[in-house]
VMD Tcl script that builds the backbone (N, CA, C; Angstrom):
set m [mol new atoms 513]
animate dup $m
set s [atomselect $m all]
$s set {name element resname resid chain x y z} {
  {N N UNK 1 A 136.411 106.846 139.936}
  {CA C UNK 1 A 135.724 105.595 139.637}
  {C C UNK 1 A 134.273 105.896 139.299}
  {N N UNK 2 A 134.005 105.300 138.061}
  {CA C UNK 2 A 132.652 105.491 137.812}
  {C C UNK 2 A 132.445 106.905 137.044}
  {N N UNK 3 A 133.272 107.378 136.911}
  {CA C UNK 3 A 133.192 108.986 135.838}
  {C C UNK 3 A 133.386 108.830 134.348}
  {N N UNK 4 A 132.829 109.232 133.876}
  {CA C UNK 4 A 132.506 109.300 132.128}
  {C C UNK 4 A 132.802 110.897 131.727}
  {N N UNK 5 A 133.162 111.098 130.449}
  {CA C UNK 5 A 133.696 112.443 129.955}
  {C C UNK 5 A 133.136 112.268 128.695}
  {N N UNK 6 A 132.151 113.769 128.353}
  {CA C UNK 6 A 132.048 113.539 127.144}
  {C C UNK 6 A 132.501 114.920 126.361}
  {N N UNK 7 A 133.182 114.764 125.020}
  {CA C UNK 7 A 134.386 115.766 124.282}
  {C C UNK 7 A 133.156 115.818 123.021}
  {N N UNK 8 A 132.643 117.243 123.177}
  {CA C UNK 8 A 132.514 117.639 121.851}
  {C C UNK 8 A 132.896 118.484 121.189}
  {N N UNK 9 A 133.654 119.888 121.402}
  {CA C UNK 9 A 134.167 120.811 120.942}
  {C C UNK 9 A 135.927 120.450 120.308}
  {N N UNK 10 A 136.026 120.876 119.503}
  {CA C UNK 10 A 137.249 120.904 118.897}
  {C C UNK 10 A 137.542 119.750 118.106}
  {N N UNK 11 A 136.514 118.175 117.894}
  {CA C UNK 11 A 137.184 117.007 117.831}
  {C C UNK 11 A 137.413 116.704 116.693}
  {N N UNK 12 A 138.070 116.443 115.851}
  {CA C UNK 12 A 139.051 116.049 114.819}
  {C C UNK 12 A 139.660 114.664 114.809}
  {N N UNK 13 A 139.964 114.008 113.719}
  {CA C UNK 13 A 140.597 112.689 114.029}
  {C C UNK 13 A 141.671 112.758 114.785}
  {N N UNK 14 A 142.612 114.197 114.320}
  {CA C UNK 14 A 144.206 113.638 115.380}
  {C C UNK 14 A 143.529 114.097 116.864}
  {N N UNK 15 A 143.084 115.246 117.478}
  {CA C UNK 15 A 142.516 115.341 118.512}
  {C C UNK 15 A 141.842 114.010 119.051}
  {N N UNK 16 A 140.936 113.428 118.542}
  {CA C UNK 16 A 140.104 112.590 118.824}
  {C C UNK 16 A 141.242 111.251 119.635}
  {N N UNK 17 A 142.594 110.766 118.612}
  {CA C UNK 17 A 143.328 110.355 118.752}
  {C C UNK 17 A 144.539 110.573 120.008}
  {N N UNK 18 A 144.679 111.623 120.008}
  {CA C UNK 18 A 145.649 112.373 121.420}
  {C C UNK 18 A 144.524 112.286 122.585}
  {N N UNK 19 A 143.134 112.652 122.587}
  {CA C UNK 19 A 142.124 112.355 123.552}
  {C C UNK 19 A 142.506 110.848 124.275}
  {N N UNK 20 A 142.408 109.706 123.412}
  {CA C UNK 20 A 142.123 108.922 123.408}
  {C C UNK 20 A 143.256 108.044 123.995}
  {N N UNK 21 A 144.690 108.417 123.524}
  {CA C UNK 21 A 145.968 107.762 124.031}
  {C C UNK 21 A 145.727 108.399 125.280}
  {N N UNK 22 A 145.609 109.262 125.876}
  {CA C UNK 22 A 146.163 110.099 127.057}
  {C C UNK 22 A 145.163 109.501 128.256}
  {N N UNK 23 A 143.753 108.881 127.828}
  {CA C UNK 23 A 142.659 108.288 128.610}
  {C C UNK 23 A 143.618 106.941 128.996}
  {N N UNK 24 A 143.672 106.313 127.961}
  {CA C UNK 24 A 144.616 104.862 128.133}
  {C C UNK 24 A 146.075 105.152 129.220}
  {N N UNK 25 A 146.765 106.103 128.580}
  {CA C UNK 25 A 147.732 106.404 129.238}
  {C C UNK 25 A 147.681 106.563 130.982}
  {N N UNK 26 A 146.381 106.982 130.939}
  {CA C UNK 26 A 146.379 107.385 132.758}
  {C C UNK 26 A 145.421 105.726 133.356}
  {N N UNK 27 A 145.290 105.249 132.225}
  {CA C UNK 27 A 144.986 103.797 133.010}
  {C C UNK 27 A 143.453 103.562 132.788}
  {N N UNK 28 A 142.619 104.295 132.507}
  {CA C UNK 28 A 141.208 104.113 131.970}
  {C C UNK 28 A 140.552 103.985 130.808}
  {N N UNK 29 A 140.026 103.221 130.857}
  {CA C UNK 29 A 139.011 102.811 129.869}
  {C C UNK 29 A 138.597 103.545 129.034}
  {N N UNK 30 A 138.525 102.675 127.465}
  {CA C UNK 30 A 138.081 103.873 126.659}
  {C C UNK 30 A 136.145 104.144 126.780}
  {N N UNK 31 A 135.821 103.057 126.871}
  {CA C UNK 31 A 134.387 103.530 127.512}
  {C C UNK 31 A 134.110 104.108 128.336}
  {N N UNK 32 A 135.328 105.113 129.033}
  {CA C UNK 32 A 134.515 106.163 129.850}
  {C C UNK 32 A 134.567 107.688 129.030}
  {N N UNK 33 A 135.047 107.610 127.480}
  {CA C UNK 33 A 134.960 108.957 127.004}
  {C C UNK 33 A 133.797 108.430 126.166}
  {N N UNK 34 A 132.949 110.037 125.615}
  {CA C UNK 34 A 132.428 109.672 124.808}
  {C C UNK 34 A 132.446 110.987 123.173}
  {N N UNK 35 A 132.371 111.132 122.523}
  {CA C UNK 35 A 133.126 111.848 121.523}
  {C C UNK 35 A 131.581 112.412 121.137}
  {N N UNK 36 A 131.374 113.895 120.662}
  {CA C UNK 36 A 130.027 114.455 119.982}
  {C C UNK 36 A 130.974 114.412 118.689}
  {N N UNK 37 A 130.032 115.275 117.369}
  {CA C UNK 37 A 130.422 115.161 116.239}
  {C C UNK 37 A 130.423 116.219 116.142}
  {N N UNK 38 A 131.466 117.470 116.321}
  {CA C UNK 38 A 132.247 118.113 116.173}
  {C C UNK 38 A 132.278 118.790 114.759}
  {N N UNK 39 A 132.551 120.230 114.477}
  {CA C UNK 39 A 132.367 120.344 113.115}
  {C C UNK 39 A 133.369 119.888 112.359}
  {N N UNK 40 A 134.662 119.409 112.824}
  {CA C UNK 40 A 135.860 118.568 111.840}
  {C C UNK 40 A 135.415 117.646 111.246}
  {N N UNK 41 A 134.613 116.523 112.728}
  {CA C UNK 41 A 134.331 115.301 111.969}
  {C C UNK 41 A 133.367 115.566 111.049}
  {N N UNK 42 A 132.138 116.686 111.301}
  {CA C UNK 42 A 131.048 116.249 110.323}
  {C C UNK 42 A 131.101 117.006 109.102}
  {N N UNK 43 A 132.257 117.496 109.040}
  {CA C UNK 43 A 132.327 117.973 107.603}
  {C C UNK 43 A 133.726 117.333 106.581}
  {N N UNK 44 A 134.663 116.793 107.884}
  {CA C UNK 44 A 135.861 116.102 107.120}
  {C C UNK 44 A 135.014 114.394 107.088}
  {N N UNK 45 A 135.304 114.127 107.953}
  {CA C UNK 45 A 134.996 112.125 108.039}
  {C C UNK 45 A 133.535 112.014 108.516}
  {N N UNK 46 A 132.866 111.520 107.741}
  {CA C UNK 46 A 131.183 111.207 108.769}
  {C C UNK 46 A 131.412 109.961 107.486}
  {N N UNK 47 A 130.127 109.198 107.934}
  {CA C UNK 47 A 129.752 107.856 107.382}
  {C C UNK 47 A 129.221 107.627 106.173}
  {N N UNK 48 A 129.433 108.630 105.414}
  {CA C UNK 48 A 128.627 109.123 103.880}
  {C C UNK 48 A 130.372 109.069 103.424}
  {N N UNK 49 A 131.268 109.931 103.611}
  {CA C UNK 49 A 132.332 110.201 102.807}
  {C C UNK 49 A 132.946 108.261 102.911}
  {N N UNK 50 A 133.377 107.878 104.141}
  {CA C UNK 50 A 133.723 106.644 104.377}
  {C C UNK 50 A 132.451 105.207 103.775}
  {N N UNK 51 A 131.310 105.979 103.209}
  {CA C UNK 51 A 130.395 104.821 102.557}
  {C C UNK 51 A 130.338 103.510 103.719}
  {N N UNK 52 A 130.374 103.790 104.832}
  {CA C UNK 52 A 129.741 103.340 106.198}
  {C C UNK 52 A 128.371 103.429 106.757}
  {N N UNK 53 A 127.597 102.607 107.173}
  {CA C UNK 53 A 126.939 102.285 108.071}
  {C C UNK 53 A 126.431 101.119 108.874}
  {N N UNK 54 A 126.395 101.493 110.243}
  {CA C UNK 54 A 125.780 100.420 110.928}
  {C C UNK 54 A 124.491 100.305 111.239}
  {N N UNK 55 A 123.304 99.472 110.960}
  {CA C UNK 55 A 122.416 99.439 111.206}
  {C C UNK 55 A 121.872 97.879 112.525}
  {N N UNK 56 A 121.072 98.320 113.280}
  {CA C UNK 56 A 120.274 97.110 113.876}
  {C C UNK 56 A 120.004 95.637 112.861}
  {N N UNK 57 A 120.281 94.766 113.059}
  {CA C UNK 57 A 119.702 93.144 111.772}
  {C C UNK 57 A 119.169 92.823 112.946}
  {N N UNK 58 A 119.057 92.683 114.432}
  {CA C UNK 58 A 118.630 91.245 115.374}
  {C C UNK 58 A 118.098 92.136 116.722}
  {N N UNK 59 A 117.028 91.964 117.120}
  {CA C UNK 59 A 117.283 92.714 118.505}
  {C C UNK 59 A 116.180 91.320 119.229}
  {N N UNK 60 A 116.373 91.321 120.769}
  {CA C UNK 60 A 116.216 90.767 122.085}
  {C C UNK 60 A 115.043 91.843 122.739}
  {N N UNK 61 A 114.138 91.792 122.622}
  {CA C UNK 61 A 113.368 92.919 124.043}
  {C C UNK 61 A 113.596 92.705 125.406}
  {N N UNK 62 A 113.146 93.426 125.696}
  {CA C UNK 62 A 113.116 93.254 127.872}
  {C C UNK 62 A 112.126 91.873 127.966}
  {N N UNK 63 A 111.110 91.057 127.235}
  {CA C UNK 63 A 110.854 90.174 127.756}
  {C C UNK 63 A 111.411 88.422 127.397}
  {N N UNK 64 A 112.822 89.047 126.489}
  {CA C UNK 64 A 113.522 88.172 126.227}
  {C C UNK 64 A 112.965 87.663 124.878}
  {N N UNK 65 A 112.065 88.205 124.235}
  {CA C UNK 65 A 111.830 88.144 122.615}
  {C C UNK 65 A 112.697 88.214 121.255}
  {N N UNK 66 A 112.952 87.013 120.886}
  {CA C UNK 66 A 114.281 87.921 119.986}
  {C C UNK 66 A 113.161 87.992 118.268}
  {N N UNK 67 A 113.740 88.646 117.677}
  {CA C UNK 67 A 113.137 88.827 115.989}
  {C C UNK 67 A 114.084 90.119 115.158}
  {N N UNK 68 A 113.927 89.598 113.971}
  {CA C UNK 68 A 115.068 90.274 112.769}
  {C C UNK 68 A 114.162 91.424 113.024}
  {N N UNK 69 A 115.355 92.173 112.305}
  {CA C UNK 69 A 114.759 93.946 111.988}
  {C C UNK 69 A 115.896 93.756 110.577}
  {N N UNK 70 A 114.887 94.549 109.904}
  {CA C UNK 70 A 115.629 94.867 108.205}
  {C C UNK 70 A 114.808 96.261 107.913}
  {N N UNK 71 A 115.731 97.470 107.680}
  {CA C UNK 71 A 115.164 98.648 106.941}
  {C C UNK 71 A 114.999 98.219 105.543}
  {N N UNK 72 A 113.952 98.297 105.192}
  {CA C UNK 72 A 113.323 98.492 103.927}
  {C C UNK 72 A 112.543 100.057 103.079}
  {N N UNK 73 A 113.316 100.910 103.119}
  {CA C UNK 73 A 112.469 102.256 102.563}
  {C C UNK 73 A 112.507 102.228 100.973}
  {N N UNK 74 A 110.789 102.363 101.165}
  {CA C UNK 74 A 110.279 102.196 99.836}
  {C C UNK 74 A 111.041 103.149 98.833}
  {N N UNK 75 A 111.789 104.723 99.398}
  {CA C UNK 75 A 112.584 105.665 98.258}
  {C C UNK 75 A 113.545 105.437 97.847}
  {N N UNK 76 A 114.180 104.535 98.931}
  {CA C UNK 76 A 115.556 104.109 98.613}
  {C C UNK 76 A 115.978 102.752 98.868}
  {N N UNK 77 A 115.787 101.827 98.219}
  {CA C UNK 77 A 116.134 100.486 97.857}
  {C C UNK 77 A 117.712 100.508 98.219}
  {N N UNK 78 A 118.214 101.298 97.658}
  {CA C UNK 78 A 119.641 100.979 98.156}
  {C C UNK 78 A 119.969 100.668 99.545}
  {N N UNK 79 A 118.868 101.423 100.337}
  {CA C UNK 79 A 119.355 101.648 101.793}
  {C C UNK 79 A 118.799 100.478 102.641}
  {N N UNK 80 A 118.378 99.097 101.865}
  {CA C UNK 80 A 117.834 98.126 102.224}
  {C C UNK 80 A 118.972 97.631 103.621}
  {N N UNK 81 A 118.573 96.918 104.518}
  {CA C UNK 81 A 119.669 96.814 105.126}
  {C C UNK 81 A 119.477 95.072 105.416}
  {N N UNK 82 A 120.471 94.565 106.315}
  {CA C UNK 82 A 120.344 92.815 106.224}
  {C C UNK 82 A 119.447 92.543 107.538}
  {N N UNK 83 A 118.754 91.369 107.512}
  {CA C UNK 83 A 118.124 91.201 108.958}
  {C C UNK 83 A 118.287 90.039 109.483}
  {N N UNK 84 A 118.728 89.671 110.690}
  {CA C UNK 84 A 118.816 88.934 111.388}
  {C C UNK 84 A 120.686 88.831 112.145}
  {N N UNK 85 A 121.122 87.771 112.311}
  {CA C UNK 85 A 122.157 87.516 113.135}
  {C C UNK 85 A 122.728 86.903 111.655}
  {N N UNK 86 A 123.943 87.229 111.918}
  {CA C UNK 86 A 124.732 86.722 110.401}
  {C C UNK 86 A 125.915 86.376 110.464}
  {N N UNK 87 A 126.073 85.707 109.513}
  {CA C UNK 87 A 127.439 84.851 109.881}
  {C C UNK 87 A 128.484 85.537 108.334}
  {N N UNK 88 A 129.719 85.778 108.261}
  {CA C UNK 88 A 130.272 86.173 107.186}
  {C C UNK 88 A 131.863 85.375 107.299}
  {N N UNK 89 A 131.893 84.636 106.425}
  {CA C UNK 89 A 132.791 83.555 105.637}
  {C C UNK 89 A 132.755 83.253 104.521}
  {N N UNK 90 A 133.608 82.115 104.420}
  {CA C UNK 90 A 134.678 81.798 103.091}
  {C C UNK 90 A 134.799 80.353 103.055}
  {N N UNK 91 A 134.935 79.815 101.755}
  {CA C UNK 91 A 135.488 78.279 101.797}
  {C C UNK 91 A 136.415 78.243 101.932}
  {N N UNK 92 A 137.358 78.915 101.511}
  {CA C UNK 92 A 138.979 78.786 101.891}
  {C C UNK 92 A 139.740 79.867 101.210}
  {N N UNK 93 A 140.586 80.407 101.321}
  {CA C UNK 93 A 141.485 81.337 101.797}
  {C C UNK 93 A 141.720 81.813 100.047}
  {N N UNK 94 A 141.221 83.210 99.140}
  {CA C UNK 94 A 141.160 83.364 97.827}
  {C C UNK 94 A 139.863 83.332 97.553}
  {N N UNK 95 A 139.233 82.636 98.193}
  {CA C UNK 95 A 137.260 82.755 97.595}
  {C C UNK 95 A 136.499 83.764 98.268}
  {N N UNK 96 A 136.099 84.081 97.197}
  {CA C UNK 96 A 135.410 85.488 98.005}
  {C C UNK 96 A 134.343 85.300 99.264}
  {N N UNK 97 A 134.287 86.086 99.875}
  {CA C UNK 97 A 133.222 86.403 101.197}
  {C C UNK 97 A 131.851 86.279 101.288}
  {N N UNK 98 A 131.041 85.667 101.668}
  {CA C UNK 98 A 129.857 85.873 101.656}
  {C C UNK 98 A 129.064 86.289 102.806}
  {N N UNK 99 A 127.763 86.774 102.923}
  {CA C UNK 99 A 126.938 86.428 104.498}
  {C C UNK 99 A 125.928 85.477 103.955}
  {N N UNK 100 A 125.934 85.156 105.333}
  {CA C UNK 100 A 124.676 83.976 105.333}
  {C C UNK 100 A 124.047 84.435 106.782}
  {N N UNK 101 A 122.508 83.747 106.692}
  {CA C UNK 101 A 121.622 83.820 108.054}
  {C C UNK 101 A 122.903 82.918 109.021}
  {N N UNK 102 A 122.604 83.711 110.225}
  {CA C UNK 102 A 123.918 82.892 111.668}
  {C C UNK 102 A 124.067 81.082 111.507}
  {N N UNK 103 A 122.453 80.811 111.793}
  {CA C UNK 103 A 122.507 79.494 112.026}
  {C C UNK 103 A 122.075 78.931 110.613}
  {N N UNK 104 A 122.361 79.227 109.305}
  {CA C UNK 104 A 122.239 78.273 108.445}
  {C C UNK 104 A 122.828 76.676 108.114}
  {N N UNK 105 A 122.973 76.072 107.677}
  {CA C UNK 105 A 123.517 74.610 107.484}
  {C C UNK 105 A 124.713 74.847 106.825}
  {N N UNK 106 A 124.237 76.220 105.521}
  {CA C UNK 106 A 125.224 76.110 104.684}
  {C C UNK 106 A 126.826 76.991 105.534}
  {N N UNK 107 A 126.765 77.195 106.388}
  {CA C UNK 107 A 127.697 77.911 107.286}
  {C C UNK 107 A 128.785 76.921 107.757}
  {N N UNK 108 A 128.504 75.877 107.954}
  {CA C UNK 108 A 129.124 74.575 108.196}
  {C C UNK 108 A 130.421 74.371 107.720}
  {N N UNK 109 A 131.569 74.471 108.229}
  {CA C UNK 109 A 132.590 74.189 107.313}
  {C C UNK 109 A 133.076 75.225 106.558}
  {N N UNK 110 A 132.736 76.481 106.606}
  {CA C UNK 110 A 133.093 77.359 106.178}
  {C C UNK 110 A 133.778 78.520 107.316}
  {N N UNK 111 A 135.270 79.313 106.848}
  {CA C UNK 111 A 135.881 79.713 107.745}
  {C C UNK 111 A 135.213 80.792 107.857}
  {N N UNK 112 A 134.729 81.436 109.672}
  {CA C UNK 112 A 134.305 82.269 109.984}
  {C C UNK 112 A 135.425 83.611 110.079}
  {N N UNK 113 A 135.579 84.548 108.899}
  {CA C UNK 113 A 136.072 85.685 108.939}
  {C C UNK 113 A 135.981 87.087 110.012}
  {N N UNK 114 A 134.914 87.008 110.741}
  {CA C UNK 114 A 134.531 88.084 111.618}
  {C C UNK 114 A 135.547 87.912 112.699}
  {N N UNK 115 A 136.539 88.735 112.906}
  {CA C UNK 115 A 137.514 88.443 113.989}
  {C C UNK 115 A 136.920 90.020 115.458}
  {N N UNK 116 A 137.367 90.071 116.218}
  {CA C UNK 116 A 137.317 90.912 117.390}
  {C C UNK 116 A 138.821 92.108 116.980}
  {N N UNK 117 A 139.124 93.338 116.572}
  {CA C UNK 117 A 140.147 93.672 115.773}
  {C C UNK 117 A 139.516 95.191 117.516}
  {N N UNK 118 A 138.704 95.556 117.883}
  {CA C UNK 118 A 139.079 96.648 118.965}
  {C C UNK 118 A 137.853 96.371 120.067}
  {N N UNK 119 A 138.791 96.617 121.532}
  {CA C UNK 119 A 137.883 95.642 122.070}
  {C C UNK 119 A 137.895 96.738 123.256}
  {N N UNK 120 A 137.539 97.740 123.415}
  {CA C UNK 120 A 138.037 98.812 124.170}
  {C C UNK 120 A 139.224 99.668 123.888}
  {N N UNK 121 A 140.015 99.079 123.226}
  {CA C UNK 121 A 141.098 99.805 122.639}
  {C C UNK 121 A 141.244 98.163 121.558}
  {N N UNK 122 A 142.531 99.156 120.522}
  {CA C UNK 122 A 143.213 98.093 119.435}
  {C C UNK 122 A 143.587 96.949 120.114}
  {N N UNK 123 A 143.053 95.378 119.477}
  {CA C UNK 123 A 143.337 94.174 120.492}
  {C C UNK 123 A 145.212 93.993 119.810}
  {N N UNK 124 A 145.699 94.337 120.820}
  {CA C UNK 124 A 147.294 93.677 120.764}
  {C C UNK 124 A 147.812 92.291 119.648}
  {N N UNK 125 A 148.279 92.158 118.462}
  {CA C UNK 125 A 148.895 91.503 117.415}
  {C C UNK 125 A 147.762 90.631 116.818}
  {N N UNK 126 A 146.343 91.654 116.102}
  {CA C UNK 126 A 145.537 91.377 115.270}
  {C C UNK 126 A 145.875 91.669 114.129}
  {N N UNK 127 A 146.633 92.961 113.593}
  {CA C UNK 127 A 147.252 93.187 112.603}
  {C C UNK 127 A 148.595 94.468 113.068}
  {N N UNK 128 A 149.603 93.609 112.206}
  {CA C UNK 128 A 150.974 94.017 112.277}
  {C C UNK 128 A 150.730 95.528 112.558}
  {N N UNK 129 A 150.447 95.759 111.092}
  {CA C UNK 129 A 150.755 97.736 111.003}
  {C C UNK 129 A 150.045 97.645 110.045}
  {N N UNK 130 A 149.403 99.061 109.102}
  {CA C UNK 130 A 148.537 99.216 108.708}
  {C C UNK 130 A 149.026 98.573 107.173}
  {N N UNK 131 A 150.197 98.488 106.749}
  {CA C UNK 131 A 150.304 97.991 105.704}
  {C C UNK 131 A 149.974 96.526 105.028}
  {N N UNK 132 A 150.227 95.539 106.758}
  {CA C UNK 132 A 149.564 94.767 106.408}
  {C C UNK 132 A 147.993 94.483 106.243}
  {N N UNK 133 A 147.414 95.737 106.808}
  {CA C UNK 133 A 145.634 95.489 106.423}
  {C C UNK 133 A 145.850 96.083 105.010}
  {N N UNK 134 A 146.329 97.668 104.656}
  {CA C UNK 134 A 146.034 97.259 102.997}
  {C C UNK 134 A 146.147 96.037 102.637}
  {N N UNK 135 A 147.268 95.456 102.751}
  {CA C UNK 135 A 147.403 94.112 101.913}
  {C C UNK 135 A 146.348 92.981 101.828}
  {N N UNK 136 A 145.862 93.032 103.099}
  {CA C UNK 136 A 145.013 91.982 103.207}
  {C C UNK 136 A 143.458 92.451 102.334}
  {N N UNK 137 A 143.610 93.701 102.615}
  {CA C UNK 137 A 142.475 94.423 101.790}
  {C C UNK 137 A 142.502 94.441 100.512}
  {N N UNK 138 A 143.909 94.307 99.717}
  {CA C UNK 138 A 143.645 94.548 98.324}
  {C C UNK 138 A 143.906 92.754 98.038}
  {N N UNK 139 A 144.114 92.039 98.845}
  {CA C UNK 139 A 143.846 90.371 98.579}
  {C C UNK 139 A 142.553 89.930 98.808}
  {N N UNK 140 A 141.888 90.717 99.371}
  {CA C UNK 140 A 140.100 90.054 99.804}
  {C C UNK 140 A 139.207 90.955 98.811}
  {N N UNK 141 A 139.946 91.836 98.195}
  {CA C UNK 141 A 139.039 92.656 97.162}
  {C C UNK 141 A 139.720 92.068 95.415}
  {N N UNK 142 A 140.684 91.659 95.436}
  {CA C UNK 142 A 140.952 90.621 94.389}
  {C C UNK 142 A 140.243 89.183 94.195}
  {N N UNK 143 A 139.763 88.978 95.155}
  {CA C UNK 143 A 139.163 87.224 95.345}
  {C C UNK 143 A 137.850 87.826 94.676}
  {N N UNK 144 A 136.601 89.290 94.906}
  {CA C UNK 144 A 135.716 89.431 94.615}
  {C C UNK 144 A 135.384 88.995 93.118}
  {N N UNK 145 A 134.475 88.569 92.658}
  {CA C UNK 145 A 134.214 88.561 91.342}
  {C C UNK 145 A 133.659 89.723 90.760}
  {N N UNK 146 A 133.855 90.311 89.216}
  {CA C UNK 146 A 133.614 91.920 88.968}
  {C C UNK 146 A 131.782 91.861 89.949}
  {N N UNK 147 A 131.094 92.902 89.732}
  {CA C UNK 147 A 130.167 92.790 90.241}
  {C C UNK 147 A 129.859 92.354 91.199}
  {N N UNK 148 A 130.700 91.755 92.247}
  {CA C UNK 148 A 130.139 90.344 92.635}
  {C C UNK 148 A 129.124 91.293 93.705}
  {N N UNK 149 A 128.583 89.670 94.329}
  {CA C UNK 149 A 127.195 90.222 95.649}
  {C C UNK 149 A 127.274 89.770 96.285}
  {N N UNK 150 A 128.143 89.805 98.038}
  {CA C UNK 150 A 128.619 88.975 98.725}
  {C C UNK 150 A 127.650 88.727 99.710}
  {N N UNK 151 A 126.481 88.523 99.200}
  {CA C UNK 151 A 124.680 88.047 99.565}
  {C C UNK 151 A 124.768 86.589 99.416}
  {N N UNK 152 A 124.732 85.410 100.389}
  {CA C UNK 152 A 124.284 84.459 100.002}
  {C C UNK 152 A 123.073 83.919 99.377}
  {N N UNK 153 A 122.780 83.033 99.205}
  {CA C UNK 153 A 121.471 82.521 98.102}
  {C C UNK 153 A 120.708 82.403 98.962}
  {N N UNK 154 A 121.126 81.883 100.571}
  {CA C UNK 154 A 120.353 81.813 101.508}
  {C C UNK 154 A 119.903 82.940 102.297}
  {N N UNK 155 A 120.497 83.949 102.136}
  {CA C UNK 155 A 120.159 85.536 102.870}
  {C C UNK 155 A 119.451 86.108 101.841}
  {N N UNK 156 A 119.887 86.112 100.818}
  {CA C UNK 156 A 119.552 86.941 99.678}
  {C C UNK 156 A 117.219 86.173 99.658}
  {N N UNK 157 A 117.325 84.827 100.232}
  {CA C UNK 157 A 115.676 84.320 99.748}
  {C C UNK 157 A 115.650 84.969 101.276}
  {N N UNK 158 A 115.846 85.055 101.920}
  {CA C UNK 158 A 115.043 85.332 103.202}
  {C C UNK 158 A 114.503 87.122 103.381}
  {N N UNK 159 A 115.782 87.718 102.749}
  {CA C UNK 159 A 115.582 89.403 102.288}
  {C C UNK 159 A 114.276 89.603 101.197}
  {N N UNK 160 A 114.590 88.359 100.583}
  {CA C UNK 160 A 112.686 88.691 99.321}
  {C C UNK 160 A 111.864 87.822 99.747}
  {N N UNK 161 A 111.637 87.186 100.810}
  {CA C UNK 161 A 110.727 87.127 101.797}
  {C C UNK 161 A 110.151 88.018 102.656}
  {N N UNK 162 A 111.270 88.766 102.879}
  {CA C UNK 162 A 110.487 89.813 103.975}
  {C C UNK 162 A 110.095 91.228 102.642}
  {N N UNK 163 A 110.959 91.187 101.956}
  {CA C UNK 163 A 110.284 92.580 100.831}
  {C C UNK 163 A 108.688 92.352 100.486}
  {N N UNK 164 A 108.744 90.900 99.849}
  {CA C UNK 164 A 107.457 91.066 99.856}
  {C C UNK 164 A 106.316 90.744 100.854}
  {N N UNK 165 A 106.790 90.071 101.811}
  {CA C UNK 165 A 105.800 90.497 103.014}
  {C C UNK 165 A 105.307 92.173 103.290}
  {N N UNK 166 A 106.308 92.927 103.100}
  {CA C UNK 166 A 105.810 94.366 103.458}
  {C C UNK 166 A 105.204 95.104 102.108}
  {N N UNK 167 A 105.004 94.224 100.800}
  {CA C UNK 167 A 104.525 95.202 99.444}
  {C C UNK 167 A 105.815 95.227 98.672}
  {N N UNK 168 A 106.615 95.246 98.612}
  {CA C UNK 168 A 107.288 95.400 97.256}
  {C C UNK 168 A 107.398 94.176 96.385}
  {N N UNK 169 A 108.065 94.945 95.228}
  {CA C UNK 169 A 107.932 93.757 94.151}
  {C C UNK 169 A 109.652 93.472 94.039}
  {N N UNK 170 A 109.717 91.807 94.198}
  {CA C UNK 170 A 111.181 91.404 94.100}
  {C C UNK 170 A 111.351 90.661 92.236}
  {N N UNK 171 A 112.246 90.665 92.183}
  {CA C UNK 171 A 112.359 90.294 90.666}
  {C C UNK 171 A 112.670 88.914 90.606}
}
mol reanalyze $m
mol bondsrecalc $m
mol representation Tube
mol addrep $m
C-alpha cells in the first residue's frame, strides 16, 4: 500500500502493455507505475512521429488564482498553442468540430464531444474495438471541410488578442 514503480529500461509499446495488464491483473492501480522513455519509445513512438502534444491552456496557483497560459514562440508560429479552458463540440452529428473558450454563449446547445475514454485504465464500453474508433475517425474526418480550422471565431479573436498583446502582428 502506498508503493509506486517506476520502469525505464527495456520499455516498448508491447512491454509497456504486458507491464501494464499484469499491474491491473494483481489488483492495482495504474497510477502506481510510472514508465521513463526508454530507447524503443524514443526512437519508435514519441510525440513528433504521432504529431501529438499536450500543452498547459488554464492553470489555478496555490493562492487560488486562475489565468490562461498560451505558448506563443516568436520562431515558430506553428507551435502557437490554445489558452484557456475549452470546450470542443458540434451542432449535430456530420458537422464538423470546433473549440470554443469553456464558458462562451456560443457553446450553448451545442453537443459536447469530449468524452472520459481512460480513466486509470480503458473505461469499460466507450468504444467497441478498435475498428469501431477507425470508423468513427474516418466519419469525423469526413465532416471536416478541405482546409478546414476547427478554431472557433470566438477562440480564434481571443488567440489575436493575446498575440498582439505580446508584439506580434495578426493579419
Amino acid at each position: 500500500k502506498g508503493a509506486a514503480v517506476i520502469q525505464g529500461d527495456g520499455i516498448n509499446y508491447t512491454m509497456l502493455r504486458e507491464i501494464q495488464d499484469a499491474v491491473l491483473a494483481e489488483g492495482f492501480s495504474s497510477a502506481c507505475v510510472a514508465y521513463g522513455m526508454g530507447g524503443a519509445l524514443l526512437q519508435k513512438i514519441n510525440r513528433d512521429t504521432m504529431s501529438f502534444a499536450t500543452k498547459l491552456s488554464h492553470i489555478q496557483d496555490a493562492t487560488g488564482e486562475n489565468r490562461d497560459v498560451m505558448k506563443t514562440p516568436k520562431s515558430a508560429a506553428s507551435k502557437t498553442s490554445l489558452p484557456g479552458k475549452l470546450f470542443v463540440g458540434r451542432r449535430a452529428v456530420g458537422e464538423p468540430i470546433m473549440v470554443y473558450p469553456k464558458d462562451d454563449p456560443a457553446c450553448e446547445g451545442l453537443e459536447n464531444v469530449m468524452q472520459v475514454v481512460y480513466d486509470k485504465r480503458p473505461v469499460p464500453g466507450v468504444f467497441a474495438d478498435f475498428d469501431s474508433i477507425k470508423a468513427r475517425l474516418n466519419r469525423e474526418w469526413a465532416a471536416l471541410p478541405p482546409n478546414g480550422k476547427p478554431i472557433s471565431e470566438q477562440l480564434q479573436k481571443k488567440i489575436n488578442d493575446i498575440l498582439r498583446s505580446r508584439g506580434h502582428t495578426v493579419d
